[in-house]
N, C-alpha and C positions, 0 to 999 in steps of 0.2 A: 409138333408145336407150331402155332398157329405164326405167323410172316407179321400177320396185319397187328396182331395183339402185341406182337414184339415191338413196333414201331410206335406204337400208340405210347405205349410205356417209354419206350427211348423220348419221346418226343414231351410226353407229361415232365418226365428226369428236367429234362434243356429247360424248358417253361419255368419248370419252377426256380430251377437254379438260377435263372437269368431274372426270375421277380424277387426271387428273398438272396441272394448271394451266397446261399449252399443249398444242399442237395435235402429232398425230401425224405422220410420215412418210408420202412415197407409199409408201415401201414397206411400212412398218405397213398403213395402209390395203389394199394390195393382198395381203397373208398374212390381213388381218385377214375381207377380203370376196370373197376368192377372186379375186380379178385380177390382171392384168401391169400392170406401170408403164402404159405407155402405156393400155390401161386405166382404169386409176385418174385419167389426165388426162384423158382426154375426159369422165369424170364429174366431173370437179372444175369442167372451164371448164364445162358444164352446171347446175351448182349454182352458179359465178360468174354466168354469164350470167340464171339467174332470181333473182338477187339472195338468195339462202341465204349464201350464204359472200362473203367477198372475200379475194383472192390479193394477199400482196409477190412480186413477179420475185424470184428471186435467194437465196430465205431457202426452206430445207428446211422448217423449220416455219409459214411466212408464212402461214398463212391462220387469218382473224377468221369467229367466226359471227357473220352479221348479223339471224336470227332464229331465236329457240331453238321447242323444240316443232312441229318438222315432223311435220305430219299427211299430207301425201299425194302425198309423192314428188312433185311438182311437175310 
């Protein structure tokens, strides 16, 4: 899984949350970074899994940054 594609998306996530005061769509996300849905999940549970983000099941919008200022794509 690509470092840089991961960051890109961490950092689209921050951007946006920090312009509308929550969190974007996978599909945002994936117009936003050039992805498919499916896509956009496997970079997302990547980002969940090294603890960047955390995911609610169930909620379009559910995802919290848990660290801002991502330096290096993880």
């Amino acid at each position: 899984m690509n470092n840089h594609i991961a960051h890109n998306v961490y950092k689209f996530i921050e951007g946006y949350t920090q312009q509308h005061g929550y969190p974007p769509t996978i599909r945002e996300i994936g117009v936003a970074c050039f992805l498919g849905p499916s896509s956009v999940l496997r970079y997302l549970d990547k980002l969940e899994a090294t603890g960047w983000i955390q995911r609610e099941p169930g909620r379009a919008r559910g995802m919290t940054l848990l660290k801002s200022n991502h330096q290096n794509g993880s």
